[in-house]
C-alpha positions in Angstrom: 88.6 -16.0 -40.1 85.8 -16.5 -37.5 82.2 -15.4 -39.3 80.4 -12.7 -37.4 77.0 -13.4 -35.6 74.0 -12.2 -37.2 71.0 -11.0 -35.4 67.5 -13.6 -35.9 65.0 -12.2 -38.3 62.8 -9.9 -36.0 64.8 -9.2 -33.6 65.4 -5.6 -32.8 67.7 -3.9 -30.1 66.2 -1.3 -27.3 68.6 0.9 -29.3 66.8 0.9 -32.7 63.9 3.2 -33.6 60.1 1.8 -33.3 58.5 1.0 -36.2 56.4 3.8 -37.9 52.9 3.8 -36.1 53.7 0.7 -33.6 53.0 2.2 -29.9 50.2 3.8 -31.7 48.8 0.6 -32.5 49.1 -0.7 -29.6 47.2 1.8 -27.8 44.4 1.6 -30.1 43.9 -1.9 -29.8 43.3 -1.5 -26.1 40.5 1.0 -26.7 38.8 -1.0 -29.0 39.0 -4.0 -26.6 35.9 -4.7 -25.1 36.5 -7.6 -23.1 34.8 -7.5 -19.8 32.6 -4.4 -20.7 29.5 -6.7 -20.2 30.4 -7.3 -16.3 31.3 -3.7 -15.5 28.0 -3.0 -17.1 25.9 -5.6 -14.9 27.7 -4.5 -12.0 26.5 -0.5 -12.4 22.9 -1.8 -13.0 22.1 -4.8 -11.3 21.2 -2.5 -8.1 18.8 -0.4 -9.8 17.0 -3.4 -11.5 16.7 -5.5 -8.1 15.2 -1.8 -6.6 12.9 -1.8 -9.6 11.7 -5.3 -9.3 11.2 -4.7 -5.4 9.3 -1.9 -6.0 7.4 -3.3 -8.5 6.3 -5.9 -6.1 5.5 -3.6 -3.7 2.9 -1.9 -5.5 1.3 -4.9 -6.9 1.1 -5.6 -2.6 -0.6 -2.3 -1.8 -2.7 -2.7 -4.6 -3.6 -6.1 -3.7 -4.4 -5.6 -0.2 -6.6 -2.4 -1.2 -8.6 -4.7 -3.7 -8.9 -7.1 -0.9 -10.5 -5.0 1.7 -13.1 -3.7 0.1 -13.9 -7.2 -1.0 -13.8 -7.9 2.6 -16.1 -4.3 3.7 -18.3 -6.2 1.3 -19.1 -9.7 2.6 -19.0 -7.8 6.1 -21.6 -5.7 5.1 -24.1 -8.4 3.4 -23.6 -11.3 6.9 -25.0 -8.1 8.9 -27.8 -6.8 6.8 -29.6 -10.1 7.6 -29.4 -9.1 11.3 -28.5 -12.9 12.9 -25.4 -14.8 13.9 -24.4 -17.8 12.9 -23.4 -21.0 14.9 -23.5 -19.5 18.1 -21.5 -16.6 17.6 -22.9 -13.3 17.6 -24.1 -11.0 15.1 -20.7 -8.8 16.1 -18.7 -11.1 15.5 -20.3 -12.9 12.1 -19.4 -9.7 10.7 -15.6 -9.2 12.1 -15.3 -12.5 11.0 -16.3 -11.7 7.5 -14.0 -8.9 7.0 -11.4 -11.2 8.1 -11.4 -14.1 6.2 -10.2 -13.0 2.7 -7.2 -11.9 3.7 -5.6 -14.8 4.0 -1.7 -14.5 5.0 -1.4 -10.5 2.9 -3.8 -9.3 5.8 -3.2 -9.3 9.1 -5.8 -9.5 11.4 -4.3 -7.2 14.5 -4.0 -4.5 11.8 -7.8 -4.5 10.6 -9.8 -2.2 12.4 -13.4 -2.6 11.3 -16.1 0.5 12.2 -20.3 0.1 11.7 -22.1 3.5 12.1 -25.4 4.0 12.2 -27.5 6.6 9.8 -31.2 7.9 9.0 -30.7 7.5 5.5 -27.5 7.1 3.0 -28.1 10.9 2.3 -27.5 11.7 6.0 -23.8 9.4 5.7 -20.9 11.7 7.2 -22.9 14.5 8.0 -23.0 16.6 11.0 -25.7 16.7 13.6 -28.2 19.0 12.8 -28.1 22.7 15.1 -28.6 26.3 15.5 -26.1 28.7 14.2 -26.8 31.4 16.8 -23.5 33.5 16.1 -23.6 32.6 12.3 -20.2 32.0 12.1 -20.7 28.7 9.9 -20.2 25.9 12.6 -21.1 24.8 16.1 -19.5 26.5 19.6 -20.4 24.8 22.8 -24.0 26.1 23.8 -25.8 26.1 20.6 -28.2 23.7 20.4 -28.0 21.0 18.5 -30.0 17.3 17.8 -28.5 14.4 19.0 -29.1 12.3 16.3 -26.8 9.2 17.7 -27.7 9.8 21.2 -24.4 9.9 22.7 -24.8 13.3 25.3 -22.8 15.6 22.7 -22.4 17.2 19.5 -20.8 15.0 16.8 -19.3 16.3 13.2 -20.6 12.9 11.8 -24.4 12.1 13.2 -23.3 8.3 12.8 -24.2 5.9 15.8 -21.9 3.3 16.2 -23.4 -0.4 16.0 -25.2 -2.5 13.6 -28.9 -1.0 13.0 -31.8 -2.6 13.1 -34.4 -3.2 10.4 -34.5 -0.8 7.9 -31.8 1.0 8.8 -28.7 2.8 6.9 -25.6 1.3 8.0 -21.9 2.2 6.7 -19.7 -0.7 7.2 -15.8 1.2 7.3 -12.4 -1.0 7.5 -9.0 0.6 8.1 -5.6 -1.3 7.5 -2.3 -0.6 8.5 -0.5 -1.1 5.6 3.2 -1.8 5.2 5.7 -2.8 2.9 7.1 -6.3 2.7 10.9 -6.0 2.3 13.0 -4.5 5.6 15.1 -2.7 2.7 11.7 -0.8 1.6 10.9 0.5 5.4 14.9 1.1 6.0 14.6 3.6 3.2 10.8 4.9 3.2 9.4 8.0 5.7 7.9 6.2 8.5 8.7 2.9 7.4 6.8 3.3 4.5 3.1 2.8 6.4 0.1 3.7 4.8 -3.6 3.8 6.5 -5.0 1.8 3.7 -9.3 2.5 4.1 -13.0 0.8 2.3 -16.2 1.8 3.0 -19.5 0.5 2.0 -23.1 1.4 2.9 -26.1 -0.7 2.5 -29.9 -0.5 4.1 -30.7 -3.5 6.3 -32.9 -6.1 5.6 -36.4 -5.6 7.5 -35.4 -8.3 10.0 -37.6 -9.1 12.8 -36.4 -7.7 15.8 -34.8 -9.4 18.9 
């Protein structure tokens, strides 16, 4: 009489029933896995904190190169109060050379435009020429006469005369940069390639220099 087979301990047909709460289980424990989370997580953030970071370093640049050219209106505006050059170049160019020189490779130098105007007194500094409201509407038409303080032919909304003064006088020294951002992902995104006129301005009185 042949003895009849017996199934292993633990094995279970397709046939019978699944234990109580066993596909439960089993879905549970892949909603508490959190394998992997930590990558998806990187993945969704990682952009935004490069973009932070970027623009963080972009600001620190515009900031920078504003700190730097008023620094550099500065020593422009002390080499021409003295009213000489220096080792044979000219008193012109002693003061471009000024404003250049502190901005090392964050400034560029084609991008610096420098600007010296002339005035009776620091009160006087942006001010229009001086003339007779004949209409009294509040501001100057062509044919009211007016003083031509900078001695150019016409009637200016700043009395400023561009150049360097001589002794004595009230000079504005004026730098304007063309500022813009270091990274090609910054101007890809930015209005106008994110340029900014970046400006400094500093006025002294010049030293009573002999003349000539």
């Amino acid at each position: 009489m042949s003895e009849r087979l017996r199934p292993a301990r633990g094995w279970r047909s397709r046939a019978d029933p699944d234990p109580p709460g066993g596909r439960v289980a089993g879905r549970s424990c892949l909603r508490t896995d959190r394998r992997g989370s930590a990558a998806v997580d990187f993945a969704i953030l990682a952009p935004v904190l490069v973009l932070l970071l970027i623009g963080i370093l972009e600001i620190a640049s515009l900031l920078l190169t504003q700190s730097l050219l008023q620094t550099a209106v500065g020593d422009a505006a002390r080499s021409g109060i003295v009213g000489a050059g220096s080792a044979g170049l000219s008193r012109e160019e002693v003061v471009r050379r000024a404003a250049e020189r502190l901005g090392g490779s964050l400034i560029r130098a084609d991008r610096l435009h420098l600007e010296t105007l002339v005035y009776p007194s620091f009160s006087d500094i942006g001010r229009p020429e001086p003339f007779t409201d004949v209409n009294g509407n509040g501001r100057h038409d062509p044919g009211e006469p007016f003083t031509d303080v900078n001695g150019n032919g016409r009637w200016d909304a700043d009395m400023g005369r561009a150049g360097l003064g001589g002794p004595n006088d009230v000079v504005l020294y004026r730098v304007r940069y063309d500022w813009e951002p270091m990274t090609p992902l910054f101007r890809a995104v930015l209005p106008d390639g994110g340029r900014l006129v970046l400006t400094a301005a500093h006025a002294v009185r010049n030293e009573p220099f002999p003349e000539g």
